[in-house]
VOMARNU-665896 format. One record per residue: residue in one letter; residue number from 1; x negated, y negated, z negated of N, C-alpha, C, CB in turn. Coordinates in pm, 1 decimal. Each point is the difference from the previous one (the first is absolute). Glycine has a CB too. Layout:
BEGIN
SITE r   k     n.px     n.py     n.pz    ca.px    ca.py    ca.pz     c.px     c.py     c.pz    cb.px    cb.py    cb.pz
SITE A NUM        X        Y        Z        X        Y        Z        X        Y        Z        X        Y        Z
...
This chain:
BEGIN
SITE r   k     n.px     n.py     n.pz    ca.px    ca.py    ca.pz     c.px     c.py     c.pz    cb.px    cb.py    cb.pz
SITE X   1   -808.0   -729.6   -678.2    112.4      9.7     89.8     87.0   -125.6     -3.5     -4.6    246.9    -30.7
SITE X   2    -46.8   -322.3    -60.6     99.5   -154.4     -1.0    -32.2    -47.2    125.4     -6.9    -87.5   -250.2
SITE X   3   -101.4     50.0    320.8    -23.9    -42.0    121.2    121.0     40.7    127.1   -259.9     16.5   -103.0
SITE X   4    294.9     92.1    104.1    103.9     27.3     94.5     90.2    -91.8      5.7    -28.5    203.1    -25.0
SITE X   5    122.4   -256.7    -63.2     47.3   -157.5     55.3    -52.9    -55.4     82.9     50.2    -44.0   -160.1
SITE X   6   -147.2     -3.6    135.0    -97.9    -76.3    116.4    -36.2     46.6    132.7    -90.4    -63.9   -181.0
SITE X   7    130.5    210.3    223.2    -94.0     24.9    114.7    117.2      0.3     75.9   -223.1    133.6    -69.0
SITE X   8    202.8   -121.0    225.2    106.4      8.9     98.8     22.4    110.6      2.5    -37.6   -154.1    119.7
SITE X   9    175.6    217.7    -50.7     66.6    135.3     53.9   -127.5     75.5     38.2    240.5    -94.4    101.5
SITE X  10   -298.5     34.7     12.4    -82.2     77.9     38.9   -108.4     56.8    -45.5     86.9    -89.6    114.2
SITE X  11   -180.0    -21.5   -260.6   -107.5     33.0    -14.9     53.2    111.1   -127.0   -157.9   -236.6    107.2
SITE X  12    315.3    267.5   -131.6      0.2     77.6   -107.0     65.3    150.9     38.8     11.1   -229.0   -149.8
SITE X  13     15.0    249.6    286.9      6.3     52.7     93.2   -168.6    105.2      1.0    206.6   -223.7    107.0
SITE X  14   -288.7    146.2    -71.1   -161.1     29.8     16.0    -60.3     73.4   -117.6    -26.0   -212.2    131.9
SITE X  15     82.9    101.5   -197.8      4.5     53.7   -166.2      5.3    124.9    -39.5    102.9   -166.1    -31.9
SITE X  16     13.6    214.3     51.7     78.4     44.4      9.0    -55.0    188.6     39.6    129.6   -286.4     44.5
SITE X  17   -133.1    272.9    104.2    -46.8     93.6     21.7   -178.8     85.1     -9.1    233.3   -103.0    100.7
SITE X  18   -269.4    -10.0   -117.5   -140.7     12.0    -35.4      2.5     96.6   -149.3    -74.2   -264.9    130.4
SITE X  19    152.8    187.3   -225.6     -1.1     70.6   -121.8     44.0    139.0    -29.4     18.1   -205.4    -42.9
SITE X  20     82.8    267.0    171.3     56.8    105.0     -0.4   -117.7    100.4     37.6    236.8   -107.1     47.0
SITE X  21   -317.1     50.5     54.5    -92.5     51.9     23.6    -98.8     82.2    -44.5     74.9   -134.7     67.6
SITE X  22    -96.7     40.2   -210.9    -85.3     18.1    -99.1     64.9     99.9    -98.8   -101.2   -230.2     39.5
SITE X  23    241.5    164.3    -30.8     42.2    108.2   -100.9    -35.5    155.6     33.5    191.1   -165.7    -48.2
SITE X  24   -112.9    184.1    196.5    -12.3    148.7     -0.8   -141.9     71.0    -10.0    203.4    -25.1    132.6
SITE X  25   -310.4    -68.7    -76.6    -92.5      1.0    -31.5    -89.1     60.5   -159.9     94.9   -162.5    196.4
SITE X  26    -32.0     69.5   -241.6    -29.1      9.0   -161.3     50.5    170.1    -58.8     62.4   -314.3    -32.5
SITE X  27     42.3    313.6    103.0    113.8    142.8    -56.4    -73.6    103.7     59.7    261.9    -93.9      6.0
SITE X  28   -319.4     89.2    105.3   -115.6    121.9     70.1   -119.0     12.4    -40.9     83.6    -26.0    179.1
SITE X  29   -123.1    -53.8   -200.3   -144.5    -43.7   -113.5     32.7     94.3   -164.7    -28.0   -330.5    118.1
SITE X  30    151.9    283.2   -153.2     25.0     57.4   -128.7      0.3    122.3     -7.4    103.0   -155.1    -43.9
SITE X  31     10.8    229.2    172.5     27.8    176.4     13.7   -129.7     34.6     45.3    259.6     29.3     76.9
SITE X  32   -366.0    -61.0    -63.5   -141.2     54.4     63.5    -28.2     15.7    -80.6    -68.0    -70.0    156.3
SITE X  33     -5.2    -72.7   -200.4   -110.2     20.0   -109.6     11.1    -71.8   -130.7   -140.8     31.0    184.0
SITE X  34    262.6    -86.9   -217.7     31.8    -78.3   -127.1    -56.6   -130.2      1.2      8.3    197.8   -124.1
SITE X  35     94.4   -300.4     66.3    -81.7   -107.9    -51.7    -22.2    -25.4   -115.8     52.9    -70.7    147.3
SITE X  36   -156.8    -40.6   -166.0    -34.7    -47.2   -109.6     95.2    -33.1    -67.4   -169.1    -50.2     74.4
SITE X  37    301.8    -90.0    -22.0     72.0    -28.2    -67.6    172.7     39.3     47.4   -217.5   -164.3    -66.6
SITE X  38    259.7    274.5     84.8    131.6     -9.4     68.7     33.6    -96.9    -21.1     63.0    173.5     -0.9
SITE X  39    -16.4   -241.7    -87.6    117.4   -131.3     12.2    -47.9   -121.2     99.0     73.3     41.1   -265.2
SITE X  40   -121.0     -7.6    334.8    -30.0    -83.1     69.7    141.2     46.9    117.1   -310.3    -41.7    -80.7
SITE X  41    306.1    196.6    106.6     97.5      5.9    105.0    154.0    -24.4    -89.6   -170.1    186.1    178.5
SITE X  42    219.8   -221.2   -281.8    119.3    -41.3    -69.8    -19.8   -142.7     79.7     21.0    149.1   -266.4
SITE X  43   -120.7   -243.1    189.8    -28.7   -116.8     78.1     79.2    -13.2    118.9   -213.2      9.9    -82.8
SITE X  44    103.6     26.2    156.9     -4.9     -7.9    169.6    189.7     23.7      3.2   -318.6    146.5     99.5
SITE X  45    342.9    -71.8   -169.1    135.9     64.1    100.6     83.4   -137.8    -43.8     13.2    332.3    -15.7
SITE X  46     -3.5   -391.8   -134.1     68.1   -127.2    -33.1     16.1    -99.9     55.6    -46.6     56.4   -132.2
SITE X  47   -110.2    -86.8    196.1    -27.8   -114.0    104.1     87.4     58.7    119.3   -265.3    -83.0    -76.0
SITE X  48    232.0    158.7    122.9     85.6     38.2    108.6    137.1    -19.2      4.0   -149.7    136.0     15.5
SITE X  49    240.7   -140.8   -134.2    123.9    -12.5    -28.1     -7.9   -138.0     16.1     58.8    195.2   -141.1
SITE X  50   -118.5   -289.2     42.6     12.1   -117.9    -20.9     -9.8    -98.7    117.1    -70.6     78.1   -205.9
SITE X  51    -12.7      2.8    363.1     35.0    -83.6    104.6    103.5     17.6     71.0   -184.9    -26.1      4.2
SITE X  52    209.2    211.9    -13.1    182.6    -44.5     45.0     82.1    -36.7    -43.1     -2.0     98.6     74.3
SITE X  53      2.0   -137.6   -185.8     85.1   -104.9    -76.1      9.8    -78.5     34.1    -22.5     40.1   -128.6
SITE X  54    -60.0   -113.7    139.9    -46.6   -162.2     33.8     96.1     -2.8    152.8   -318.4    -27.4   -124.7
SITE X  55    249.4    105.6    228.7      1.0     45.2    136.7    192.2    -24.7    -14.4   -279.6    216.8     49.2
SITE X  56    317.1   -157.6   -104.8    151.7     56.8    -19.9     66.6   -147.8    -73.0    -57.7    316.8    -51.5
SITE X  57    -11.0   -348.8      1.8    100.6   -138.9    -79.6    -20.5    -88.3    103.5    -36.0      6.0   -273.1
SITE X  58    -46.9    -20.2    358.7    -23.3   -121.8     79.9     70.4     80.5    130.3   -251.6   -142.7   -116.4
SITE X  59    268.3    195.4    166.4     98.2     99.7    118.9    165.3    -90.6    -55.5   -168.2    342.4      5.2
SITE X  60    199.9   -272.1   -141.1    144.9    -54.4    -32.7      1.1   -145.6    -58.6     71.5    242.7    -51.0
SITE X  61   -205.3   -303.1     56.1     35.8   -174.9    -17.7     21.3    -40.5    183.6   -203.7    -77.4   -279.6
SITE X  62    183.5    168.0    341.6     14.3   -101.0    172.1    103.9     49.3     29.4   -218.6    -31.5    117.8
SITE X  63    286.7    111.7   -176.0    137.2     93.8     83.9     78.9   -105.5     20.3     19.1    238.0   -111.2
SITE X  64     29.1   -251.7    208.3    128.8    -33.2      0.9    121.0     33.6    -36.5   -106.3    -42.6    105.5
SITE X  65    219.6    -36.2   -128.3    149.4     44.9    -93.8     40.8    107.1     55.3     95.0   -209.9    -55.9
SITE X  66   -121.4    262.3    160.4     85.0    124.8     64.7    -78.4    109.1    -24.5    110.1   -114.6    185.7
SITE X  67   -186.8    102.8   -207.0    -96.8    112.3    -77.2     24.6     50.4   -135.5   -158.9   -101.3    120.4
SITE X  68    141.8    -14.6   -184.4     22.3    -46.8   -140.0    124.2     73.3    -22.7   -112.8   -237.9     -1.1
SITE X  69    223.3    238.8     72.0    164.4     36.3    -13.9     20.6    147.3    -15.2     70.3   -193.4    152.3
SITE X  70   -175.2    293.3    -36.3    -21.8     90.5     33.4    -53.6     62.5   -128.0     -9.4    -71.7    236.6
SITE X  71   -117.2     50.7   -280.5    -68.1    -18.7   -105.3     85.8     27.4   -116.4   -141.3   -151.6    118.0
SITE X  72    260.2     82.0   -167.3    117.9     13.1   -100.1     47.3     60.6     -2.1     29.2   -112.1    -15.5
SITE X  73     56.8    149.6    125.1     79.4     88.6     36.4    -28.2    139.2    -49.3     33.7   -147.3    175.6
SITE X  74   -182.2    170.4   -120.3    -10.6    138.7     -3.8    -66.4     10.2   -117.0      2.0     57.3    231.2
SITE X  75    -50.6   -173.2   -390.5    -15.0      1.1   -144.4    121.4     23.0    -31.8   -176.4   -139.8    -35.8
SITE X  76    272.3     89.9     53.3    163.9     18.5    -45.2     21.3    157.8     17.4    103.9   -254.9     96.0
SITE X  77   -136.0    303.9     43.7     68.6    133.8    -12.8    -91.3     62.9    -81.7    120.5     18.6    214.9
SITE X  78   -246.0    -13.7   -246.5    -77.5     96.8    -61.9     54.8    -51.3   -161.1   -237.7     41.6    205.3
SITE X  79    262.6   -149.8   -250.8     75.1      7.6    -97.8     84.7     83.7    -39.8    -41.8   -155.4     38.7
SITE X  80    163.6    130.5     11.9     99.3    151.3     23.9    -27.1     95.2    -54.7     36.7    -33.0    176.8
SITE X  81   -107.4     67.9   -105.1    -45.3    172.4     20.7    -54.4     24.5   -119.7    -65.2     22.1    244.3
């Protein structure tokens, strides 16, 4: 998953949903007929996190300041609370 730096929005996008694919896949495969190795669907679901991460840090590296402001604002109030 280090490679994700490297790939564009889009190809991690592709990525992306392809793997979800598999996942649920994997999870219907399992409630049927079991797998060999469950952790594979722990796996799968991590990767899956780890590109919306990526997806999500590179979204709030292009924001612009008025976003960004918005963004604070509403960390500040959940502070509060």
């Amino acid at each position: 998953m280090q490679d994700l730096k490297e790939l564009s929005v889009e190809d991690i996008q592709e990525k992306l949903r392809s793997t979800e694919r598999e996942y649920v896949q994997l999870k219907f495969d399992h409630a049927s007929k079991g797998l060999d190795s469950p952790i594979r669907i722990r796996k799968m679901r991590r990767d899956i996190a780890r590109m919306k991460t990526e997806l999500r840090n590179r979204e709030l590296s292009d924001a612009d300041s008025a976003v960004m402001a918005k963004r604070e604002r509403i960390r500040n109030r959940r502070r509060k609370s």
